[in-house]
C-alpha positions as CSV (number, residue, x, y, z in Angstrom):
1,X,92.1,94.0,132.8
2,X,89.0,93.4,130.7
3,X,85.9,96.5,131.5
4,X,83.0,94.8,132.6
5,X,79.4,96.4,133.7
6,X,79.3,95.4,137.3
7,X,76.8,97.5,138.5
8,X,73.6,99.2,137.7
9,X,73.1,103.1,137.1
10,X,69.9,102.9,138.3
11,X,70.4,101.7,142.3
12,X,66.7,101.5,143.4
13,X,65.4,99.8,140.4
14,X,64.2,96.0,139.9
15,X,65.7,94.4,137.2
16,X,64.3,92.0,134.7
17,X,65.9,88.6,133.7
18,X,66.2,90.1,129.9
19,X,68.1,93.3,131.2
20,X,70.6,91.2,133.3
21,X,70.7,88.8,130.7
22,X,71.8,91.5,128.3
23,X,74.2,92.6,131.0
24,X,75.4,89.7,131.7
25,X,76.1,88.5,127.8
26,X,77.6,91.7,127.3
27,X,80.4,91.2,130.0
28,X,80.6,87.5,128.9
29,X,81.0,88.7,125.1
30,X,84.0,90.9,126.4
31,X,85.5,87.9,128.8
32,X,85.4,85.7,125.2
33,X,87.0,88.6,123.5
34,X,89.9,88.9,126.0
35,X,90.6,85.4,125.8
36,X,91.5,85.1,122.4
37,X,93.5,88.0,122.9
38,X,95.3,86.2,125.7
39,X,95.6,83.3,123.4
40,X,97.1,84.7,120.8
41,X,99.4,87.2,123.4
42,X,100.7,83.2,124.3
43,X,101.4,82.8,120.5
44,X,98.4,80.7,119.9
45,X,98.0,81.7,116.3
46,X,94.6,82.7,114.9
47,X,94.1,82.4,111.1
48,X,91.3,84.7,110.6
49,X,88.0,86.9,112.1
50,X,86.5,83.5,111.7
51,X,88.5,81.7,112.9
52,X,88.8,83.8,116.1
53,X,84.7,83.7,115.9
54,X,85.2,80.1,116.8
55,X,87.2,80.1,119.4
56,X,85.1,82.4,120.7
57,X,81.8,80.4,120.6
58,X,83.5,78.1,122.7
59,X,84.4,80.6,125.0
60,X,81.0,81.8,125.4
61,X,79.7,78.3,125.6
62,X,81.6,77.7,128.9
63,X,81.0,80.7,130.3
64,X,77.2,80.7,129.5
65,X,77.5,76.7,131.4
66,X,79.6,78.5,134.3
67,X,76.7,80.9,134.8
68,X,74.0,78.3,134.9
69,X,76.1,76.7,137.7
70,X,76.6,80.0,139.7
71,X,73.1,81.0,139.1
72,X,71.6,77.4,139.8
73,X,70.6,78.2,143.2
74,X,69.1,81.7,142.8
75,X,66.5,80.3,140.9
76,X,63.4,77.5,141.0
77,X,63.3,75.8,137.5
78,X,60.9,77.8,135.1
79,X,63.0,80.9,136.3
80,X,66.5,79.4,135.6
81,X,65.1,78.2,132.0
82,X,63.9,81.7,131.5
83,X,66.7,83.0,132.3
84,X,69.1,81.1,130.9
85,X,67.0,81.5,127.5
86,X,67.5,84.9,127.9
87,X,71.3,84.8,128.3
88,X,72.1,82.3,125.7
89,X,69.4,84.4,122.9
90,X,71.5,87.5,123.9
91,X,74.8,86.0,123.4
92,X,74.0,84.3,120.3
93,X,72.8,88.2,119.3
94,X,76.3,89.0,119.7
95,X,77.8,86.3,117.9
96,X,75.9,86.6,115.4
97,X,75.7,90.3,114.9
98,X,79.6,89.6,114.7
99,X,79.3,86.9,111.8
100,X,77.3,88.9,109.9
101,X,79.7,91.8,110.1
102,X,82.6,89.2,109.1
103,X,81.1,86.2,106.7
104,X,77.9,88.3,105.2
105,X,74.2,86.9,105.7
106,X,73.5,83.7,107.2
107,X,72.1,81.4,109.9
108,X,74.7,82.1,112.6
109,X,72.2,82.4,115.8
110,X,70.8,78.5,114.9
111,X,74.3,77.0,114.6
112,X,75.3,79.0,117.7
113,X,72.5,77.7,120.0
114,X,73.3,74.2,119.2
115,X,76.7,74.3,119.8
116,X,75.8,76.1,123.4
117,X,73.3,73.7,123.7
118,X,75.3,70.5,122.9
119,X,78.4,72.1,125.2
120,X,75.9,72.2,128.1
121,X,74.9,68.8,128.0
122,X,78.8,67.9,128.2
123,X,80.0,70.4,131.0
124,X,76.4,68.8,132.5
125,X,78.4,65.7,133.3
126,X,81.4,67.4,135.0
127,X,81.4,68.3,138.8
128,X,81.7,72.2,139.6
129,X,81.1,73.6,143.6
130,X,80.6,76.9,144.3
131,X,84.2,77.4,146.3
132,X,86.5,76.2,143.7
133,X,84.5,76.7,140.3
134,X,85.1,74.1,137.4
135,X,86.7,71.1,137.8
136,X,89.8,69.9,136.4
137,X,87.2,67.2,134.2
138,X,85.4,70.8,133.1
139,X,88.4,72.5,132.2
140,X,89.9,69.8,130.7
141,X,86.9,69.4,128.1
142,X,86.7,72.9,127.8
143,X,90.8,72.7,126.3
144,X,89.4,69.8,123.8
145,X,86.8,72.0,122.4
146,X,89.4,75.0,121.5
147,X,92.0,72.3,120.6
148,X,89.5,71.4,118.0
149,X,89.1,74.5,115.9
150,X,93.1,75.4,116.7
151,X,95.9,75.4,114.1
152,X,97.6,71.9,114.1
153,X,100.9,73.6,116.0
154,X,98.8,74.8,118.7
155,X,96.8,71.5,119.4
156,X,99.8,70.0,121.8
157,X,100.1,72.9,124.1
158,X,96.7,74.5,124.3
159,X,95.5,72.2,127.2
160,X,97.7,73.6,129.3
161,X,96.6,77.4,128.5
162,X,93.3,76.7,129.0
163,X,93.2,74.7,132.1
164,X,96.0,77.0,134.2
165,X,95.0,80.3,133.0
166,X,92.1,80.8,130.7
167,X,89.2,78.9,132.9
168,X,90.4,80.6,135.8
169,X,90.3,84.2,134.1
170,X,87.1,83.6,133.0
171,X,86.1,82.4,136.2
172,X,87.2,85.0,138.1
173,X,85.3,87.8,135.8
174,X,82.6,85.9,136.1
175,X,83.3,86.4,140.1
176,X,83.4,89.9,139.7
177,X,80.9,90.8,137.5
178,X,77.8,88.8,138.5
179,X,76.3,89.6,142.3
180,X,75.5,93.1,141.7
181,X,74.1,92.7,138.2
182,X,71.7,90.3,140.7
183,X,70.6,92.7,142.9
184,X,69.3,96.1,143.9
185,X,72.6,97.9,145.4
């Protein structure tokens, strides 16, 4: 079971978009995490801390797209690209902060943002409803991302994993994590 911050210390206070952005890419930070560890668990094999670093980008990239989806609603335009601003600079924080620690100095926040960005416009074009999450479409381009930066033994049965357990994991944390983080409780 992966630890995420679901609710707020502070029950009476407002909340800005940057502090639930930060809480939010904290949780989704720690759903990316986990699924790498499930991944390899499965005997997906990682070759390195960069190569896990890749796998988790896309991770974040989908869940970043699932929150604009659950979020869409919730917010009128300039709000939603504020906040979504917010939530992709803070996970790009992350990754990067985790780059740095791994590869040394460099441009990882750029690189990141365009991948997130470029992912969007893709899981744009797939259906998602608010009862049953991603579509099969979704979570099927979601497998092709990962497939790309697996080892060539894992490409054949990654779909599979993805689609039947890791979409709906992150899905389901996203589930649990995200209305309070919303409001005041």
């Amino acid at each position: 079971m992966v630890r995420l911050k679901t609710r707020w210390h502070n029950k009476e206070a407002t909340h800005s978009f940057d502090q639930i952005a930060g809480a939010l890419a904290y949780n989704i930070w720690k759903i990316a995490m986990n699924g790498v560890l499930n991944l390899e668990k499965a005997d997906f094999e990682t070759n390195s801390l960069k190569h896990r670093m890749e796998i988790i980008a896309e991770y974040l990239a989908f869940s970043v797209h699932l929150v604009d989806r659950m979020t869409y609603e919730q917010f009128d335009e300039n709000e939603r690209v504020a906040f979504m601003t917010e939530l992709v600079g803070k996970c790009a924080k992350h990754y990067e902060d985790n780059m740095r620690d791994i590869m040394g100095g460099g441009d990882y926040r750029k690189d990141f943002i365009e991948l997130v960005n470029r992912r969007m416009a893709e899981y744009a074009e797939c259906d998602y409803s608010a009862e049953n999450g991603p579509s099969f479409g979704m979570k099927r381009i979601f497998s092709d991302f990962v497939k790309e930066v697996l080892n060539e033994k894992d490409k054949q049965w990654i779909g599979q994993q993805i689609i039947d357990a890791e979409a709906p994991d992150i899905l389901k944390h996203l589930r649990r994590a995200m209305p309070n983080l919303f409001m005041k409780q």
